[in-house]
Backbone atoms as SQL, in Angstrom:
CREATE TABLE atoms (id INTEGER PRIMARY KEY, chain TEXT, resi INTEGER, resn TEXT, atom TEXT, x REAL, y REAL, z REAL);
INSERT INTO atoms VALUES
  (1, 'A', 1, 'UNK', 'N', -17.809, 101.589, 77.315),
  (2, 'A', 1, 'UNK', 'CA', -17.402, 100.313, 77.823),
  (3, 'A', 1, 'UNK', 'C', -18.580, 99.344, 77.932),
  (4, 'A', 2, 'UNK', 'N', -19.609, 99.669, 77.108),
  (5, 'A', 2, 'UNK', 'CA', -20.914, 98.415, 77.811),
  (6, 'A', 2, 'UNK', 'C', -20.715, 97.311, 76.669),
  (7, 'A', 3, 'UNK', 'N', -19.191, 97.122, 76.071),
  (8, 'A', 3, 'UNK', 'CA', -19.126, 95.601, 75.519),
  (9, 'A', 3, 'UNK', 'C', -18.682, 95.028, 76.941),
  (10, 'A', 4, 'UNK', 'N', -18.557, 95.111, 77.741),
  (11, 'A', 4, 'UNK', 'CA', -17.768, 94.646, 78.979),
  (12, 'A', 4, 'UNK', 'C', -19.030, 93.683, 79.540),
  (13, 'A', 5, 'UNK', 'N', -18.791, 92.358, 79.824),
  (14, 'A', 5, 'UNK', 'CA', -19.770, 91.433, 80.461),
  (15, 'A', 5, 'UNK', 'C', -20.504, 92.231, 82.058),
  (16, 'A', 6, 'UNK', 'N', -21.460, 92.270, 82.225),
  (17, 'A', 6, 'UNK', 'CA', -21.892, 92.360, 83.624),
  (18, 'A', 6, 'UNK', 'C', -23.348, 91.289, 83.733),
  (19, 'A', 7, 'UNK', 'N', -23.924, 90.970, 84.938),
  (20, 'A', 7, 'UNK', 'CA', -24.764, 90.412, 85.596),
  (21, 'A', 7, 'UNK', 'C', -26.117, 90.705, 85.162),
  (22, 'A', 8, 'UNK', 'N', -26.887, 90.497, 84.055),
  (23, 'A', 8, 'UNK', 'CA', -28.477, 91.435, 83.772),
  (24, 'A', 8, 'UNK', 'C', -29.030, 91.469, 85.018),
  (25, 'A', 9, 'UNK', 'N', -29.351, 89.782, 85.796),
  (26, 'A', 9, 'UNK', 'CA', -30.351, 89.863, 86.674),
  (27, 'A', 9, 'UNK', 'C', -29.973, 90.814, 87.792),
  (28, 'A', 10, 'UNK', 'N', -28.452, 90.946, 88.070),
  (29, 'A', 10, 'UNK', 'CA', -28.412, 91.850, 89.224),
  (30, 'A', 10, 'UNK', 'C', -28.400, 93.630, 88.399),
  (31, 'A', 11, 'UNK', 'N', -28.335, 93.824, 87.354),
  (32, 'A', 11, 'UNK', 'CA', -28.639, 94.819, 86.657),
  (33, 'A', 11, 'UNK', 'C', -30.394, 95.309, 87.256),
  (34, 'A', 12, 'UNK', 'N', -30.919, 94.439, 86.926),
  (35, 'A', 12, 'UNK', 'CA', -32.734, 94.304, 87.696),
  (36, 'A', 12, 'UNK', 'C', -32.333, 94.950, 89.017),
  (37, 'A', 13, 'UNK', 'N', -32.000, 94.586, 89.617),
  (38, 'A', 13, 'UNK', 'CA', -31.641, 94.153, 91.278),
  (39, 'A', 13, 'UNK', 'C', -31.389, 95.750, 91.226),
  (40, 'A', 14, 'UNK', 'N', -30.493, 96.128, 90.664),
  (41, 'A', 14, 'UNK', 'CA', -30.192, 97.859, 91.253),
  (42, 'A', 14, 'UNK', 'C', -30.815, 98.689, 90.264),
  (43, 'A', 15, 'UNK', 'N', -31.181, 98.763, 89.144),
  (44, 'A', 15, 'UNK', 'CA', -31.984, 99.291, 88.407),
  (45, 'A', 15, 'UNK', 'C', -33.537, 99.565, 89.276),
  (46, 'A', 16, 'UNK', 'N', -33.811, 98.821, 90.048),
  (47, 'A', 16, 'UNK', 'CA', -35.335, 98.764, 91.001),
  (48, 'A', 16, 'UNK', 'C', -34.874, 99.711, 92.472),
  (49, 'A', 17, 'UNK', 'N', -33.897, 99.893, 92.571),
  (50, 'A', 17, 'UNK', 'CA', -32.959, 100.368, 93.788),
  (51, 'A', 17, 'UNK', 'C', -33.006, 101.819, 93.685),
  (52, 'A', 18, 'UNK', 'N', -32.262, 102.315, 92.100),
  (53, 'A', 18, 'UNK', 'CA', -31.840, 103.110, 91.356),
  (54, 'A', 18, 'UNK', 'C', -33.080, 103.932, 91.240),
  (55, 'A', 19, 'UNK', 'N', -34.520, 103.873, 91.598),
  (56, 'A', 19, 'UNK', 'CA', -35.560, 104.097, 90.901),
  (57, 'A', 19, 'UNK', 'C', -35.802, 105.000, 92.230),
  (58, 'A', 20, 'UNK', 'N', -35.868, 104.333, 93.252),
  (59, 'A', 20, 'UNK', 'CA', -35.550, 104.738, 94.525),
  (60, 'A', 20, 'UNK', 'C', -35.564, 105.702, 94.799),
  (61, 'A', 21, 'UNK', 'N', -33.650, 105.463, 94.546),
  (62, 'A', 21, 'UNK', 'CA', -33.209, 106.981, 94.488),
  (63, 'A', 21, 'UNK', 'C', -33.245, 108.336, 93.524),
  (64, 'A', 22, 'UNK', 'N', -33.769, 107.743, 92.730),
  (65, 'A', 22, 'UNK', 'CA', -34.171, 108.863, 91.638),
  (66, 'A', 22, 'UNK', 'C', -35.563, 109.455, 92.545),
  (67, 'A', 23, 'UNK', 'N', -36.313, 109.225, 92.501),
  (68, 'A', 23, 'UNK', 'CA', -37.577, 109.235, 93.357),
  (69, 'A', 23, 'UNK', 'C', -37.191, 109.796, 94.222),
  (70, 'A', 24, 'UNK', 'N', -36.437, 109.683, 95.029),
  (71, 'A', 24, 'UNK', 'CA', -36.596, 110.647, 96.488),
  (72, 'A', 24, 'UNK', 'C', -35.390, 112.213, 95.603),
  (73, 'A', 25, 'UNK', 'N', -34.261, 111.800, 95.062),
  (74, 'A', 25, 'UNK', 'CA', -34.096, 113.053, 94.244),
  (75, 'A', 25, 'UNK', 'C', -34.867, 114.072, 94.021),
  (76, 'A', 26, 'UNK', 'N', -36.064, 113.795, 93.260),
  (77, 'A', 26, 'UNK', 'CA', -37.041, 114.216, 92.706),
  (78, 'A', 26, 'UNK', 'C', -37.980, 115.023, 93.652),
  (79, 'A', 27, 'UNK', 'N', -37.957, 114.221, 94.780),
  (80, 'A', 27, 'UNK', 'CA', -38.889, 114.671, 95.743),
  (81, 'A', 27, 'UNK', 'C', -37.849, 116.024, 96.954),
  (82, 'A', 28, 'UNK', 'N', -36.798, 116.103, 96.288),
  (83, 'A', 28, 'UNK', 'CA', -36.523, 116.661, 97.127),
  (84, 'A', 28, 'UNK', 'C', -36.042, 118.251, 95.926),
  (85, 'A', 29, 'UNK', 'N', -36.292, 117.876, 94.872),
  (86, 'A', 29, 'UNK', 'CA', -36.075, 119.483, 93.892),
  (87, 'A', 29, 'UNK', 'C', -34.973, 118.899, 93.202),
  (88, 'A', 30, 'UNK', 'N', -34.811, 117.590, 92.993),
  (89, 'A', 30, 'UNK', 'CA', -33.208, 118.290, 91.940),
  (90, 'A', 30, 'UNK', 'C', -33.850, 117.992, 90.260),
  (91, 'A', 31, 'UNK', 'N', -32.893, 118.997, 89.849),
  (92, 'A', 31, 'UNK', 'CA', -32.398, 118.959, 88.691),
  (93, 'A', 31, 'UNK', 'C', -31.567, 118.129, 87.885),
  (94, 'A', 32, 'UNK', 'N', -32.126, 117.090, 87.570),
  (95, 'A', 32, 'UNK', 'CA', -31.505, 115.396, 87.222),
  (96, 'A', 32, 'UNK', 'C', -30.487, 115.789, 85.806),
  (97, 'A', 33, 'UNK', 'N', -30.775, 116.818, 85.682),
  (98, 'A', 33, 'UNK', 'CA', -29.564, 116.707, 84.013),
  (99, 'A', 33, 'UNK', 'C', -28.285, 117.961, 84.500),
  (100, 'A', 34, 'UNK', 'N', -28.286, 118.302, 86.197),
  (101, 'A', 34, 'UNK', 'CA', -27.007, 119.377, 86.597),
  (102, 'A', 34, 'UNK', 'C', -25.965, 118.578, 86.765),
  (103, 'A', 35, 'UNK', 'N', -25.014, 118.261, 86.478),
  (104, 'A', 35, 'UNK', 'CA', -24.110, 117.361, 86.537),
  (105, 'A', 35, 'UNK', 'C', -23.199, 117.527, 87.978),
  (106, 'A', 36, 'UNK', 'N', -23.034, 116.692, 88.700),
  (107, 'A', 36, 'UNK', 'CA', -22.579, 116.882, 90.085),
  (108, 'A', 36, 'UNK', 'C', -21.755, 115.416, 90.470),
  (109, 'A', 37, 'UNK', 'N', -21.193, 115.598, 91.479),
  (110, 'A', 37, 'UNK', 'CA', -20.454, 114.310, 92.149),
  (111, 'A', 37, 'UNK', 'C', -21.376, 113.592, 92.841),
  (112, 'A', 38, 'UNK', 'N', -21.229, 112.261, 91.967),
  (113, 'A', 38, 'UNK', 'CA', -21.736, 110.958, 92.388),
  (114, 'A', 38, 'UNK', 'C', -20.712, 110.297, 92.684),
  (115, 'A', 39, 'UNK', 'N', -21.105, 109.585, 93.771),
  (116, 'A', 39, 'UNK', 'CA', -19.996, 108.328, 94.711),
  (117, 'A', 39, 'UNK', 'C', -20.649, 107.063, 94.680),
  (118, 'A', 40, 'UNK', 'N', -20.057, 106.293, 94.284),
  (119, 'A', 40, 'UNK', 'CA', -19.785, 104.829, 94.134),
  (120, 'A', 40, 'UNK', 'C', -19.184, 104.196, 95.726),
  (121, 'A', 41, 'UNK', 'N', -19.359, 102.727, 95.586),
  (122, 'A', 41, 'UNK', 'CA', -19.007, 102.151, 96.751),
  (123, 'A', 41, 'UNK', 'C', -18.955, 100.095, 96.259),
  (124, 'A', 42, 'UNK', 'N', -17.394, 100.069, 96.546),
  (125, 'A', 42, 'UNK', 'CA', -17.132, 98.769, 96.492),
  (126, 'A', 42, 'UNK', 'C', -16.997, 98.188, 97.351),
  (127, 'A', 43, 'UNK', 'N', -16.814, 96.918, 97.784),
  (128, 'A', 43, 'UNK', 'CA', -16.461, 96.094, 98.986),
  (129, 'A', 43, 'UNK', 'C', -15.259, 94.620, 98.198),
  (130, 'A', 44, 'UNK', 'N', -14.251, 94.480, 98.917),
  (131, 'A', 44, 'UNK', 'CA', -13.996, 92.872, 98.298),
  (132, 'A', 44, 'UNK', 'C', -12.585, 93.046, 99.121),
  (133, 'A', 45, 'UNK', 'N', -11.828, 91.949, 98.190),
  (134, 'A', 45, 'UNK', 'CA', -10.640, 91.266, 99.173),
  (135, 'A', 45, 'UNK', 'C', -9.191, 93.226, 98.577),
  (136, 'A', 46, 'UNK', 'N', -8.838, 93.433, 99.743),
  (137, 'A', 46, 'UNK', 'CA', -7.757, 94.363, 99.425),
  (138, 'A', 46, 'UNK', 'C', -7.129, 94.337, 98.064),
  (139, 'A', 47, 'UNK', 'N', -6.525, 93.298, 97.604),
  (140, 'A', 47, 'UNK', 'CA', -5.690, 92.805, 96.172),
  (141, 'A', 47, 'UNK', 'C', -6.970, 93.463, 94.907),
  (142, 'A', 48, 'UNK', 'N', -7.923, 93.091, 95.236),
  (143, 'A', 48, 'UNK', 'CA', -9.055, 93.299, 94.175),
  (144, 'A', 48, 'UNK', 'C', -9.426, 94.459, 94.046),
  (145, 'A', 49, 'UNK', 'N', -9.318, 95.452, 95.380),
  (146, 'A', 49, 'UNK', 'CA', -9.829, 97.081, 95.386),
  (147, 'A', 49, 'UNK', 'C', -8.645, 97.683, 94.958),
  (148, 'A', 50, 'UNK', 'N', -7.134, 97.384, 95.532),
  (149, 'A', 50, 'UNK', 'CA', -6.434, 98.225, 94.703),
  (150, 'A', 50, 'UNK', 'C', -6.186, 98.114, 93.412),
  (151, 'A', 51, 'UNK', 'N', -6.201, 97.101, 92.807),
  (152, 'A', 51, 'UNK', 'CA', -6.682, 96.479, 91.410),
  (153, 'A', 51, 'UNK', 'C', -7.887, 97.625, 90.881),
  (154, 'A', 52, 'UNK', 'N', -8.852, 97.678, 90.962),
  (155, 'A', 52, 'UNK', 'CA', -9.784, 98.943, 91.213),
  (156, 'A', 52, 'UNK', 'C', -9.414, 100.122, 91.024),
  (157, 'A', 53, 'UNK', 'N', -8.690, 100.748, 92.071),
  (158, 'A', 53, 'UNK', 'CA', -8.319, 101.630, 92.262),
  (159, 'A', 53, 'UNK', 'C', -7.135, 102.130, 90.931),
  (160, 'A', 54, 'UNK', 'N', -6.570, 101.136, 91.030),
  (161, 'A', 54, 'UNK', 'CA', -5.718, 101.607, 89.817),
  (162, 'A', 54, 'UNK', 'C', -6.288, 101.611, 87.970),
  (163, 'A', 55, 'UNK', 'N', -7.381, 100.576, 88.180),
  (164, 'A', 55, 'UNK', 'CA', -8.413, 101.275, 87.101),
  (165, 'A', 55, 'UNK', 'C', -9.474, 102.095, 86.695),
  (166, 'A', 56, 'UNK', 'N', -9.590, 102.561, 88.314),
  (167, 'A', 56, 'UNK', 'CA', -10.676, 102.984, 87.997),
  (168, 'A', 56, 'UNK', 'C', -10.928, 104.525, 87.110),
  (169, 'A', 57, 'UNK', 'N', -9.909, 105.057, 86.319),
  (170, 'A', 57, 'UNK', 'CA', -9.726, 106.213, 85.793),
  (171, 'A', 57, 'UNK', 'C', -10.437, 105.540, 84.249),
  (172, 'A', 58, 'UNK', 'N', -9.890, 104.540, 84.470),
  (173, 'A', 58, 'UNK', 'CA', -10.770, 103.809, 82.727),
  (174, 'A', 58, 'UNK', 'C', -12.127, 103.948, 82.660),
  (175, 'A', 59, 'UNK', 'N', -13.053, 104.101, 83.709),
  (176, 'A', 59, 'UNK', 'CA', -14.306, 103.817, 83.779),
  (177, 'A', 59, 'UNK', 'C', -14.972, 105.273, 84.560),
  (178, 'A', 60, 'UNK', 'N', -13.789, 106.720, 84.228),
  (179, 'A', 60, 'UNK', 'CA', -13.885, 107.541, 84.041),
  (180, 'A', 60, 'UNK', 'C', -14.633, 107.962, 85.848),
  (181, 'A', 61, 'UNK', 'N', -14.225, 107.218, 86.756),
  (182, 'A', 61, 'UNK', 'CA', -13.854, 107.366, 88.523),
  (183, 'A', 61, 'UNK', 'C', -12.862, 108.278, 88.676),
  (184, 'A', 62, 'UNK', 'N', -12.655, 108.624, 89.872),
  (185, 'A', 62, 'UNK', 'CA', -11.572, 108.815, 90.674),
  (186, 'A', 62, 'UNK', 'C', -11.804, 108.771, 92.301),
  (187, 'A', 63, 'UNK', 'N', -10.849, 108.231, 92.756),
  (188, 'A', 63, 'UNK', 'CA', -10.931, 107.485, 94.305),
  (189, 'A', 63, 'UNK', 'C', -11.386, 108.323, 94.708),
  (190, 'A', 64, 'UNK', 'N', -12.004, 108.091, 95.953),
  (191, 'A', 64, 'UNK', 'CA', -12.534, 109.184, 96.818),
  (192, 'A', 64, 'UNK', 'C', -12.240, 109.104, 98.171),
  (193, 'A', 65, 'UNK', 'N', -12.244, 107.819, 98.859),
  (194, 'A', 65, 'UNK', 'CA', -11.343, 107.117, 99.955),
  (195, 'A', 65, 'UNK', 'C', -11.673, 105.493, 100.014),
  (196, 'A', 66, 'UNK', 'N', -10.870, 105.221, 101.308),
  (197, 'A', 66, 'UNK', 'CA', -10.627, 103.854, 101.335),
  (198, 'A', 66, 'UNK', 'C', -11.190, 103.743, 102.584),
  (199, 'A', 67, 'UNK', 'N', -11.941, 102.934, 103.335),
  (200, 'A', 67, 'UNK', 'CA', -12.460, 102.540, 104.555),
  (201, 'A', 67, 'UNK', 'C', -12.174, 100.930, 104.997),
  (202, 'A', 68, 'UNK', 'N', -12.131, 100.808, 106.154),
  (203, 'A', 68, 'UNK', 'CA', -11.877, 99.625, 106.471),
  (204, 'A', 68, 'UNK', 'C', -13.147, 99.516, 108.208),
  (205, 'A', 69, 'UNK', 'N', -14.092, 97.998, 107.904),
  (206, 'A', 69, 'UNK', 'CA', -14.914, 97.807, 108.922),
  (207, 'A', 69, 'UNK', 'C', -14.740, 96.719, 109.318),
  (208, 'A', 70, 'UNK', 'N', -14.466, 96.283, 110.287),
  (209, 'A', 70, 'UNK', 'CA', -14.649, 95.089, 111.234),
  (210, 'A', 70, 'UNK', 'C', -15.774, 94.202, 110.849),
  (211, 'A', 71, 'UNK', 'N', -16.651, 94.654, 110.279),
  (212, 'A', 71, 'UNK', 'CA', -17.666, 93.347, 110.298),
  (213, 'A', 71, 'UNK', 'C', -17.661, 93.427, 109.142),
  (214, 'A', 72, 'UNK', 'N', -17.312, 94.261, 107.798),
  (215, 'A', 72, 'UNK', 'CA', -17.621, 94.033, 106.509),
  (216, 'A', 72, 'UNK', 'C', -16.364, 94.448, 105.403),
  (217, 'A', 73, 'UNK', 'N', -15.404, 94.447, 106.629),
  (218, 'A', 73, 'UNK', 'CA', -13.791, 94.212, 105.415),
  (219, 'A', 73, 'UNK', 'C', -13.677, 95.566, 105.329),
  (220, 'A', 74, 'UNK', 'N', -13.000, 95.658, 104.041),
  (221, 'A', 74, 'UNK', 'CA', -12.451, 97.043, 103.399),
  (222, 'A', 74, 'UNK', 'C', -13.579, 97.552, 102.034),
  (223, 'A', 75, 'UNK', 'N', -13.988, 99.204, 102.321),
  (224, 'A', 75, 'UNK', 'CA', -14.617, 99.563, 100.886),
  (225, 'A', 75, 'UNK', 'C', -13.453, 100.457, 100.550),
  (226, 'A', 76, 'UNK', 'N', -13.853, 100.839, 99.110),
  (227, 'A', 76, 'UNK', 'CA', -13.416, 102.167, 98.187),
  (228, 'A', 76, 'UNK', 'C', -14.069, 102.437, 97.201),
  (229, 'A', 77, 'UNK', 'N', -14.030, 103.701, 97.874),
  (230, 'A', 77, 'UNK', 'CA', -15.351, 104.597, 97.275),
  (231, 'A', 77, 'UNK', 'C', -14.986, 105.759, 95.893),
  (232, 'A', 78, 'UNK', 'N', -15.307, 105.337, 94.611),
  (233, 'A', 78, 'UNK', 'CA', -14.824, 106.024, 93.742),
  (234, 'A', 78, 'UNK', 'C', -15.974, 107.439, 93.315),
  (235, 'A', 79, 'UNK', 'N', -15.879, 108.388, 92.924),
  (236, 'A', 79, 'UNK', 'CA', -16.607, 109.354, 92.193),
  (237, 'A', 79, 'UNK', 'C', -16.733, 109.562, 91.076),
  (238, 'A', 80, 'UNK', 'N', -16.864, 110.624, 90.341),
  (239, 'A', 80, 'UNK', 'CA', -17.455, 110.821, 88.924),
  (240, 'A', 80, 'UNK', 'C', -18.507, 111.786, 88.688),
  (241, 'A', 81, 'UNK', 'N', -17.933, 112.725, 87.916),
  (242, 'A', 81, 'UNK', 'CA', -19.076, 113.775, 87.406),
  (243, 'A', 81, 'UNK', 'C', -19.693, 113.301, 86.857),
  (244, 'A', 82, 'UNK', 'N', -21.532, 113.551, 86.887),
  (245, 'A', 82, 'UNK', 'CA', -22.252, 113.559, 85.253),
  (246, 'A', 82, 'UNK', 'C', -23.612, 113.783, 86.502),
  (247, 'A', 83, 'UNK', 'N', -24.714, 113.642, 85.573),
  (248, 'A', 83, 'UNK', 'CA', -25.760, 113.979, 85.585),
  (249, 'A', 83, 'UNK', 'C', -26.414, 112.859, 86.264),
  (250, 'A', 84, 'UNK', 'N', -27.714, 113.062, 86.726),
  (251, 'A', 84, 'UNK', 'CA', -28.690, 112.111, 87.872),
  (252, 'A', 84, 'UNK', 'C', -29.906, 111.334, 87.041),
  (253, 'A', 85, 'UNK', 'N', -29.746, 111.891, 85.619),
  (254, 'A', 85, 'UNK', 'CA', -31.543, 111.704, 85.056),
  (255, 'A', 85, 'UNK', 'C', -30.664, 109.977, 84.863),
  (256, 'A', 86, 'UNK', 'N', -32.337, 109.276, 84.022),
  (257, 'A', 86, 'UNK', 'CA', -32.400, 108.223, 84.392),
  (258, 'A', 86, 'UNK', 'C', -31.521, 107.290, 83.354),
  (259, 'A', 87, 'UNK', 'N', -31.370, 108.566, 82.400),
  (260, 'A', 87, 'UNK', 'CA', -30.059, 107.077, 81.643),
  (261, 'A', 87, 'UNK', 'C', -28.735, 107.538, 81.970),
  (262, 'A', 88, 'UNK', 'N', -28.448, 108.793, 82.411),
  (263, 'A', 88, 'UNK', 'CA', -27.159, 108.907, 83.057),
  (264, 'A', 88, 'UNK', 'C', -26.999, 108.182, 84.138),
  (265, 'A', 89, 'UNK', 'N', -27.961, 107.838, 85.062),
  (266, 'A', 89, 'UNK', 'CA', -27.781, 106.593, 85.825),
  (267, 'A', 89, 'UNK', 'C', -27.757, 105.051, 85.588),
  (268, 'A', 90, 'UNK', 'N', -28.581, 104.923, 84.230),
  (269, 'A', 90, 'UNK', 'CA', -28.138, 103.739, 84.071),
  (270, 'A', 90, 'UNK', 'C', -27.079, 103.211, 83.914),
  (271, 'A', 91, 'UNK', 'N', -26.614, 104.383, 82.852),
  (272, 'A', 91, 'UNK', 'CA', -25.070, 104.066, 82.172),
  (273, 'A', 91, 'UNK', 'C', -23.810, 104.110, 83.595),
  (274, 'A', 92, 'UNK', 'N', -24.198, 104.841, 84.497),
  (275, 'A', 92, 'UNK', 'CA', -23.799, 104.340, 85.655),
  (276, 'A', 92, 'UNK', 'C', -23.818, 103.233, 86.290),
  (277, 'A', 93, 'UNK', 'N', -24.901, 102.577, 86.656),
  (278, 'A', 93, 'UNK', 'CA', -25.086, 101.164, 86.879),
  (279, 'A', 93, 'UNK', 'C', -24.600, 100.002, 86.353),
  (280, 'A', 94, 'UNK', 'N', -24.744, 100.405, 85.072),
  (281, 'A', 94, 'UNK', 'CA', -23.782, 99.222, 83.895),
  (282, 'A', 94, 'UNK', 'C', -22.685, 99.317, 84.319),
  (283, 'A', 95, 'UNK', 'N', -21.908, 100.244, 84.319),
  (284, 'A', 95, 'UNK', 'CA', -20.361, 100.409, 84.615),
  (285, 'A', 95, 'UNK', 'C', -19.948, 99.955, 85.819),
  (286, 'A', 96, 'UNK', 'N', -20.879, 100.188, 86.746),
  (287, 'A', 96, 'UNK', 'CA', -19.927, 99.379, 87.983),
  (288, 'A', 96, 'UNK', 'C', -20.400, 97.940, 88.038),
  (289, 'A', 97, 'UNK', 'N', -21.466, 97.508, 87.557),
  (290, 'A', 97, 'UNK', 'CA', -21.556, 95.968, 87.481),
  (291, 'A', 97, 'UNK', 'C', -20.492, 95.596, 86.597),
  (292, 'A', 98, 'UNK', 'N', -20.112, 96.177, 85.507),
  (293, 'A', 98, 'UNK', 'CA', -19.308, 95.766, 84.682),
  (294, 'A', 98, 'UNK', 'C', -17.672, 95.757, 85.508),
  (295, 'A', 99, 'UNK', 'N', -17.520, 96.744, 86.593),
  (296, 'A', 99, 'UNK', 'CA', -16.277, 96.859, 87.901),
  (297, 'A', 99, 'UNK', 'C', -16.706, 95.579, 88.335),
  (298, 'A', 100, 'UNK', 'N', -17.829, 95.274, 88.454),
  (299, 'A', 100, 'UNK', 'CA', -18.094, 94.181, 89.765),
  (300, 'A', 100, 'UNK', 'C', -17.570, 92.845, 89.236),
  (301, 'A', 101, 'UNK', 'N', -17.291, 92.985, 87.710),
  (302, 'A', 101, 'UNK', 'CA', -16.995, 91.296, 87.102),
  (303, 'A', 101, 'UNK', 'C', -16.004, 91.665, 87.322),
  (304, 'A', 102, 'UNK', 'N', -15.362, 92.610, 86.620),
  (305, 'A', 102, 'UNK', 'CA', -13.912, 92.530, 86.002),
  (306, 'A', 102, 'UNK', 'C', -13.353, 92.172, 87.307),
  (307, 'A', 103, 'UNK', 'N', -13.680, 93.178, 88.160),
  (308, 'A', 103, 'UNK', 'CA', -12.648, 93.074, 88.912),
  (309, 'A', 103, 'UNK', 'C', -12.791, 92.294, 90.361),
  (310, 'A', 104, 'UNK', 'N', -13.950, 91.266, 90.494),
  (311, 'A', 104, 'UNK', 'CA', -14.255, 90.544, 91.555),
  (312, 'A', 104, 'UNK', 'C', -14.053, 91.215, 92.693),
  (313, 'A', 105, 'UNK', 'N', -15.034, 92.413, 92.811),
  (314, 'A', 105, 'UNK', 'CA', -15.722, 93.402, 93.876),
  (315, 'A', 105, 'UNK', 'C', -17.039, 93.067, 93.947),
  (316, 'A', 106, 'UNK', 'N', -17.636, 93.471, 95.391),
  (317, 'A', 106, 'UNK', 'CA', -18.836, 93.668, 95.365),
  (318, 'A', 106, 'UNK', 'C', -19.367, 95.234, 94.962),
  (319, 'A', 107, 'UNK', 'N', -20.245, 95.314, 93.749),
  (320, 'A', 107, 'UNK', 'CA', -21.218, 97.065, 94.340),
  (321, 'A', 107, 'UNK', 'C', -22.378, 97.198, 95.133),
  (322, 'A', 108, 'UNK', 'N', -21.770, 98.657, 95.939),
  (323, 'A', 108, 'UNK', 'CA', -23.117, 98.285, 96.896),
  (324, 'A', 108, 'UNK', 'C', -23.808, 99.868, 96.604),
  (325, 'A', 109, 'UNK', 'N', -23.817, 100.293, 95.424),
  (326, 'A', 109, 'UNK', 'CA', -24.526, 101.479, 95.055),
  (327, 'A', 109, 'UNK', 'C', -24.086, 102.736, 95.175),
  (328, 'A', 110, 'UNK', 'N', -24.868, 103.817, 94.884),
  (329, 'A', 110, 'UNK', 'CA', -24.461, 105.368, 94.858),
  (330, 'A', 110, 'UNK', 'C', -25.226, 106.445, 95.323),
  (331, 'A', 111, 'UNK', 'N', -24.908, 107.393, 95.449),
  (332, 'A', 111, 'UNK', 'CA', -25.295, 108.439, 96.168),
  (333, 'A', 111, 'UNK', 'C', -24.714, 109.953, 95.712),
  (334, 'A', 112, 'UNK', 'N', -25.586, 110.762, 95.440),
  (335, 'A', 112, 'UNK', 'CA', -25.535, 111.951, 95.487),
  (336, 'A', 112, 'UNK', 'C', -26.174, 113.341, 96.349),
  (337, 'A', 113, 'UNK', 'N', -25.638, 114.440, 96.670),
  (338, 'A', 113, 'UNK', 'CA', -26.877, 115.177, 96.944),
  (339, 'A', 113, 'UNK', 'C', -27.415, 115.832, 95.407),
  (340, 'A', 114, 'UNK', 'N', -28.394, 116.317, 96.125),
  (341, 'A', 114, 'UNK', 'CA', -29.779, 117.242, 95.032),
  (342, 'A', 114, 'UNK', 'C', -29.353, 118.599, 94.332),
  (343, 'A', 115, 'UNK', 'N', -29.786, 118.677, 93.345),
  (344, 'A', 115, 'UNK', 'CA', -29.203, 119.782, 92.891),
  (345, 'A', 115, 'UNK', 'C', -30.612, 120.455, 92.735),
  (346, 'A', 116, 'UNK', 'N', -31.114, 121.426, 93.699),
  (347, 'A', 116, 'UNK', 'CA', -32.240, 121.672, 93.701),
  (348, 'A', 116, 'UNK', 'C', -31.835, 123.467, 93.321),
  (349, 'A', 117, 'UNK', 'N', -30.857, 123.870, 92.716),
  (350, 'A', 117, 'UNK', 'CA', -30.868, 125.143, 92.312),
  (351, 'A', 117, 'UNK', 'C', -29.893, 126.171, 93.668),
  (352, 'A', 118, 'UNK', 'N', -30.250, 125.449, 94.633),
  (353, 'A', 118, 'UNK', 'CA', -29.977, 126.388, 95.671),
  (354, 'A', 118, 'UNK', 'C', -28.711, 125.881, 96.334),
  (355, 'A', 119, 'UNK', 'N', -27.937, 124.814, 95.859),
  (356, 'A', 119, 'UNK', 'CA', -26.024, 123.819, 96.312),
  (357, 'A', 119, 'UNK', 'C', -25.786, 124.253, 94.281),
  (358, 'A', 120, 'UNK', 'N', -24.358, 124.168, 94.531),
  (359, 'A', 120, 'UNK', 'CA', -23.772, 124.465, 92.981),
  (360, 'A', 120, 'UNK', 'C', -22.903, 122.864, 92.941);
């Protein structure tokens, strides 16, 4: 899907983020090419997340839950197998900026634990 329009400069913006978290990964033992559940996290108007939600199987997600906060609206948080190294994350990054146009959401990044040999 990376004919799909997304944002370069905010591509920068989490790509410098992304580095981060690779980095403390690293520092903590994982194995960046074990493929494990990564979680995603959107924010925007309800109409737009279930909109989301109902695509997000295209962009090879699946929901994970729905939250709702008083000071910062409603998220939904999608998942996805694959790997941590650094272009399996990119190609991650692209894809939800590319969520973030289509579907007029905010992304507010991802998270995994470590696959340091010793969690399956």
């Amino acid at each position: 899907m990376s004919e799909l329009a997304f944002d370069r400069d905010r591509f920068e913006e989490e790509w410098a983020a992304d580095q981060d978290v690779l980095q403390n990964l690293a520092a903590n033992g994982d194995h960046p090419e074990r493929e494990r559940q990564i979680d995603v996290s959107f924010r925007g108007e309800i109409d737009a997340l279930e909109a989301l939600e109902n695509g997000a199987a295209d962009f090879g997600f699946a929901v994970l839950e729905w939250a709702v906060e008083e000071e910062n609206g409603p998220w939904l948080y999608l998942e996805r197998t694959q790997a941590a190294d650094p272009d399996s994350i990119r190609s991650l990054t692209i894809a939800c900026l590319q969520i973030e146009h289509l579907y007029g959401v905010e992304y507010d990044g991802w998270g995994c634990m470590a696959q340091d040999g010793l969690n399956h």
